[in-house]
C-alpha positions, -999 to +999 in steps of 0.1 A: +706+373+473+700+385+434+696+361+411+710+365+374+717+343+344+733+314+354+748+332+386+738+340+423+748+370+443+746+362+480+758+384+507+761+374+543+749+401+572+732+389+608+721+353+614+704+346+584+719+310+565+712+303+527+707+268+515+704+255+482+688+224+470+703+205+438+698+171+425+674+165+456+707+175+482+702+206+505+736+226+509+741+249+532+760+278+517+786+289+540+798+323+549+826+316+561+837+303+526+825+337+510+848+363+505+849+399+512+852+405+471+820+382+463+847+358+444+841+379+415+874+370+395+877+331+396+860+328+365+834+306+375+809+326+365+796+341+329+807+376+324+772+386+315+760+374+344+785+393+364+776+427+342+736+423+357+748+412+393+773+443+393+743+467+382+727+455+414+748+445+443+755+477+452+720+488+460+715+456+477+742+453+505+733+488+514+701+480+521+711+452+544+712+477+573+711+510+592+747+509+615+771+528+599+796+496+601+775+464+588+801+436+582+789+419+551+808+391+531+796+381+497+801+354+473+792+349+437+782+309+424+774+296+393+735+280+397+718+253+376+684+256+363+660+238+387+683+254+417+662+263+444+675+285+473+664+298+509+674+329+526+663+321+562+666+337+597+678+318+624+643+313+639+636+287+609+672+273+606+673+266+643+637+249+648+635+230+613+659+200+605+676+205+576+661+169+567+629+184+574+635+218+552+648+197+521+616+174+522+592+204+518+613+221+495+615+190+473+579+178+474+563+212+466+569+225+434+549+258+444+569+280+461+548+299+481+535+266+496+566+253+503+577+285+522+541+289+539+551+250+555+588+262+564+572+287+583+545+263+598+571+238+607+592+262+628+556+278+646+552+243+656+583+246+671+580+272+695+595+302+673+569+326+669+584+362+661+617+354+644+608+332+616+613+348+579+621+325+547+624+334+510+624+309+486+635+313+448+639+288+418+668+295+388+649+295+360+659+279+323+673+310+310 
């Protein structure tokens, strides 16, 4: 995922799952709703958002893998300030209600916190190795 003015790059490889919490409602972004484009010409995002997401998406879906084939779908959205998203593997999405996930995220304005509980929540849980989560907040500007 890359963040830019008013605009979020995700792209889709493995089991990971995105969410995004708005207005106190956790959304799963889908992948099966992204396209193999990113969405890039619906014009629902800023153009100069697009011109800092297109100096960078490159770099990043190479880097999402070492087979010579990784399928990857993307998607471009328009964010909110006060957005706040998770990348997460399926060892956090599968122990950790999505109730459960949009209560910490809500009730911690500290990120790191937040994400340190996510990843407490799914140890209690029984997943021990397969547990990653990033958190990120869309800034004013």
């Amino acid at each position: 995922m890359l963040l830019a003015p008013g605009a979020a790059y995700i792209a889709y490889a493995g089991d990971m799952r995105v969410y995004r919490l708005r207005g106190g409602e956790l959304e799963e972004r889908r992948r099966d709703q992204a396209t193999l484009d990113g969405g890039l010409t619906d014009g629902r995002v800023l153009p100069d958002a697009l011109v800092v997401l297109a100096q960078h998406a490159n770099a990043a879906t190479r880097a999402l893998g070492c087979e010579a084939a990784v399928e990857v779908k993307t998607q471009v959205e328009r964010t909110e300030p006060g957005d706040i998203f998770l990348v997460c593997s399926e060892g956090l999405w599968s122990a950790v209600s999505e109730h459960r996930i949009s209560g910490i995220l809500a009730a911690h304005h500290e990120l790191r916190l937040a994400a340190s509980l996510l990843m407490d929540c799914a140890h209690e849980h029984g997943e021990i190795s397969d547990v990653t989560c990033v958190v990120a907040r869309v800034g004013d500007t």
